[in-house]
Structures are given as structure tokens and as C-alpha cells.
N, C-alpha and C positions, 0 to 999 in steps of 0.2 A: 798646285798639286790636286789631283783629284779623287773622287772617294775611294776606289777602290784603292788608292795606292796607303790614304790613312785609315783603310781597313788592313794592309798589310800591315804598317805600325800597330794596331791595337792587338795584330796576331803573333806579334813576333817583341816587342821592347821590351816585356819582363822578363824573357829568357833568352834573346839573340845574345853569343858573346861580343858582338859588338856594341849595342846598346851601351850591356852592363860595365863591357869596358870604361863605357866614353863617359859614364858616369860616377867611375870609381875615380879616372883620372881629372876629373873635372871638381868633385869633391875636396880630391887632395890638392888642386891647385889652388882653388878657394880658398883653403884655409891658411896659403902663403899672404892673403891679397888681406881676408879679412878674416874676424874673430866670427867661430859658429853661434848663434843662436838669434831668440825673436826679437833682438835688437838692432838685428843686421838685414836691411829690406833689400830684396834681387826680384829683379823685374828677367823672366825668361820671355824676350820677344820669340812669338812665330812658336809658340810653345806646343803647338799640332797637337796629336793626342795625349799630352800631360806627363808621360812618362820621367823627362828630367823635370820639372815640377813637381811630382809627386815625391820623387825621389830625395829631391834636397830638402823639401818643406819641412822632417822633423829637427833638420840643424838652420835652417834658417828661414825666415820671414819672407818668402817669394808667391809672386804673383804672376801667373801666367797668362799672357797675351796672344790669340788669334785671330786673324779676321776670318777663319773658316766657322760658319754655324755649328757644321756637325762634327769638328774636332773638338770642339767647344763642348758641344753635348755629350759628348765622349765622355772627355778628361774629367766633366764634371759626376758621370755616371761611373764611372769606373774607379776615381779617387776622390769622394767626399769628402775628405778632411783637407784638401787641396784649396789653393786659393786659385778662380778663373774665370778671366771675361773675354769677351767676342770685343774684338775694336783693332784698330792700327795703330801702333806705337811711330813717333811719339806721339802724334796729335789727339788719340781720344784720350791719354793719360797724363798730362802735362804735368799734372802734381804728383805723380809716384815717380818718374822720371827723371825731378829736380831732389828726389829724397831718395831714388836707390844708391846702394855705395855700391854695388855690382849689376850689370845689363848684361845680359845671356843672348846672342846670338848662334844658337848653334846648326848649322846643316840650314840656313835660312834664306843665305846670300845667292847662291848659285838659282833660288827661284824670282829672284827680285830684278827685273829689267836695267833699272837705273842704280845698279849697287853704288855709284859714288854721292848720288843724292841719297840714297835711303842711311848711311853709314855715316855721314858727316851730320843728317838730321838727328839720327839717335846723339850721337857727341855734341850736336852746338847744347840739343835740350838735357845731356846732364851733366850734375854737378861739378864744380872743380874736384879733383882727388878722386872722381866715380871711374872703377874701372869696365870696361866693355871686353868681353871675352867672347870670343868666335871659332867656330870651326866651320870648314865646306871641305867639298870635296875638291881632290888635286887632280892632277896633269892630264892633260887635253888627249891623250893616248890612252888613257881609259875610260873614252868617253862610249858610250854603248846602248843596250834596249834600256836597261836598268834607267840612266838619265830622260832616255826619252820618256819614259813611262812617267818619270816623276815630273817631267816638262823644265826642266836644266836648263838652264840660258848659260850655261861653263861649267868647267873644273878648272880650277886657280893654279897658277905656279905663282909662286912665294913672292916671284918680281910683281904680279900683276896685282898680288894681294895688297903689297905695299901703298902700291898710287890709289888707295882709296884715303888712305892716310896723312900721304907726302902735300908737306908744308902746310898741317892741319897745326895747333897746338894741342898736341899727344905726346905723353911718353911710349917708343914701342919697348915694354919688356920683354916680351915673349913672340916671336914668329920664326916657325918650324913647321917644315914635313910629320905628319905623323902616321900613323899603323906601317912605319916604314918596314918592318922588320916580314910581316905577310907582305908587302908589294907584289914579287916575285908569283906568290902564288894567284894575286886578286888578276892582277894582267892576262896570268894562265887563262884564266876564269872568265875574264871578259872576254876573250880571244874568242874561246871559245862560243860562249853565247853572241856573238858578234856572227860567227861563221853559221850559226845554227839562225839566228835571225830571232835567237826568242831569249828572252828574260830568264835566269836560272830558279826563280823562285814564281809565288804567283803574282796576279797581277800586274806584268810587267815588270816585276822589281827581281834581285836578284837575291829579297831576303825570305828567305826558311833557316826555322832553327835545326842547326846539324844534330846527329846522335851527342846523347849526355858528354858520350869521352872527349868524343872532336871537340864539341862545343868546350869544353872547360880548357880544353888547350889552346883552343885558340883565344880565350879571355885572357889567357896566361900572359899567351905573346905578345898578344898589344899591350897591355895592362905590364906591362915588362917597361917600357916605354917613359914608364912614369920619370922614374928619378932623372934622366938626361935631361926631359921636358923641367924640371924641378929645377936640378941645381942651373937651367940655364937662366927661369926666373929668377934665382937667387944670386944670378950674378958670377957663378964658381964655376960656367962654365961658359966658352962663348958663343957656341953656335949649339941647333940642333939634329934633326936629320936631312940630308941633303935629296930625300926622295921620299915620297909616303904617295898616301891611296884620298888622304885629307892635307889638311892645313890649318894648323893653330896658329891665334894670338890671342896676347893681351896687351890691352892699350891702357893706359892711365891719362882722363882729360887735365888737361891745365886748367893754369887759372883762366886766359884770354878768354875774349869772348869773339863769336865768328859766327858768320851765317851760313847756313849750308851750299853745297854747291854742286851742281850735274853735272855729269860724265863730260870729259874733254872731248872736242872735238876728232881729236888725233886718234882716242880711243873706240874697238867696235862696240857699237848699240849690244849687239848679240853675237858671243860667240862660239854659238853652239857650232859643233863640227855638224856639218848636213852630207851623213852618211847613209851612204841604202841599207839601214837594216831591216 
């Protein structure tokens, strides 16, 4: 990602309603996994400009991780009571790694070349019983300026998310579609900016915060979303939604121990859609 696009971030995450969404529903999913406070360590890899870092840190003990200098310089200028360093998970933090009970992967994967190496290294290096929590963005049909801009190697469908996992020792509790319920209108949206050849927002991206009203309706809608995603961790439900704009999990590591391992042969290096926008 590059700056001007985590200048978008630092312009838009404390008031986008998707941000605030993806951190309401991400809060309440935490506190199914674990108990809030400073006794409970969460490592947010790729933690860009600190926004969900800043956000969880008065309920719990987290540390945020980027290898970008000036996201870094950011998070740390903009949330001082934030905990954050410059490095690459797992390897410059081996030991908060082995001690977090939660790893935050969010909107991380789709910039990472080798997501089956990177995903399996975060799991061999934590603990048994730590969960790994992820979101990206979904299906390959709203792929657009917005992903180029932020330099996207994909958007996930749920099958492909899987085999980053398959025949790992993980529990999957949680994998589902989500902002499914906007879909409809994000596609509109890319269509659009696909046909116009330009990003709906600045910077290449397609985030601007909408007027107070939109915006709070559309935090609604997502943030609507919670209990399905809920009761499917909790077991009371068995699937979640069959189409979104993203894609959730949570995995729980086992006990076994395993080495990490690169992308299958069978699978593409990159597969970003190489469209003339």
C-alpha cells in the first residue's frame, strides 16, 4: 500500500461507517473468543494507521504491528496511548506472538503475495488455544480502481479463503461473507467507477465519508450483520452469508506443532484481475 492511500485511512477511519462498523463487529466478536481487559494480549498484524489498535486498546492489551515507517509514525502521532511498532509479524516479535490469545489480521491478506506462507507462519508461531481473526475483501467481480490503488493481489471467495487453512491443525469457527446486506449497492458502485476509470473517493480509493445521515445508515446496515456472524460462532447457527463485499474468520490453533508452508503449486501466484481501468 502506498502513502497516499494510508493518507486516505488517516482521512477517513474515525468516521467512515465502515471503519466504525468493522470495529463494532469485531469488538463484539472478541468478547465471544476472550475476556476484555489488560490481561488479554492481541497482536493486530499490518495494523496501518492504528485505527483498530487504538480502538480496542481501552478493553484490551494490544500491540500493533507494521512494516510501513509512516503508518507507524502516524498511529503513533495520532493515538499516544496506543501500543506500536515498525517490524514484520511473526519474525521481529517472536515472543508477543507465543503470548497473544488473539492475532488480528484485518484487510491485510489480499496485499500479501504469498498469503499461504504468510497465514500458516502467523499459526505455526502462536500459541495452542490463540485465535487468528481475519477479514479481506470478497469476490473477484468487484475487483476495480479502488484495489488497484491500494495494490490488491485479490478478493477472496470463501472457497479460496479456506485452502489457506486446509489440513493446517486449526479449528474453523467462523468463515462467512460479510457487508452482504450493501453488496448490491457496492457492485453498483464499482461498476460504475470501473466504467468512469476513476476511484470514487480520493486517492485512488473509493473511501470519502458520505453525509452524517447516509453515513449512520449505512453503519446500521452492516453493523446489522453482527448477530448472524455471532450466533454462527456460537455454534446456534450453521452457516453465514452466502455473498458480501469482505470475508470473515476465526480460526482457533491447536495443539500440533507444523511448519509453515507456500502457496501450492496448483494455485495462482497473483490473482489480480488485469483489467483496463
Amino acid at each position: 500500500m502506498q502513502l497516499p492511500q494510508f493518507q486516505a485511512h488517516e482521512e477517513t477511519e474515525s468516521h467512515h461507517w465502515w471503519f466504525r462498523a468493522r470495529v463494532h463487529m469485531l469488538r463484539a466478536l472478541l468478547r465471544e473468543l476472550v475476556p476484555e481487559g489488560n490481561a488479554t494480549p492481541v497482536l493486530d498484524v499490518g495494523c496501518g494507521t492504528g485505527g483498530n489498535t487504538a480502538a480496542l486498546s481501552p478493553h484490551y492489551r494490544v500491540l500493533g504491528i507494521d512494516p510501513i515507517p509512516e503508518a507507524i509514525a502516524s498511529a503513533k502521532a495520532r493515538f499516544p496511548e496506543a501500543e506500536f511498532v515498525c517490524g514484520y509479524a511473526p519474525e521481529d516479535i517472536p515472543a508477543q506472538m507465543k503470548e497473544a490469545d488473539v492475532v488480528l489480521l484485518m484487510d491485510v491478506l489480499e496485499h500479501i503475495e504469498d498469503d499461504f506462507l504468510f497465514t500458516s507462519s502467523l499459526l505455526a508461531a502462536m500459541k495452542p488455544g490463540a485465535h487468528l481473526v481475519l477479514m479481506a475483501p470478497a469476490d473477484p467481480a468487484l475487483w476495480g480502481v479502488h484495489d488497484r490503488g491500494f495494490e490488491h493481489y485479490r478478493r477472496y471467495t470463501i472457497e479460496r479463503l479456506r485452502l489457506l487453512w486446509v489440513d493446517l491443525p486449526v479449528e474453523e469457527r467462523l468463515a462467512t461473507y460479510c457487508n452482504a446486506r450493501l453488496y448490491p449497492l457496492v457492485r453498483v458502485a464499482r461498476a460504475i467507477s470501473r466504467w468512469r476509470g476513476k476511484a470514487l473517493g480520493a486517492h485512488d480509493t473509493d473511501l470519502s465519508v458520505p453525509p452524517a445521515l447516509i453515513n449512520t445508515l449505512l453503519y446500521g446496515i452492516f453493523a446489522s450483520e453482527l448477530p448472524r456472524m455471532r450466533n454462527v460462532l456460537r455454534g446456534t447457527r450453521t452457516h453465514g452469508f452466502m455473498h458480501g463485499v469482505s470475508v470473515f474468520a476465526i480460526l482457533t490453533r491447536g495443539d500440533k506443532d507444523f511448519q509453515p508452508r507456500p502457496r501450492p503449486s496448483n494455485v495462482a501466484t497473483d490473482d489480480r484481475p488485469w483489467m483496463n481501468l
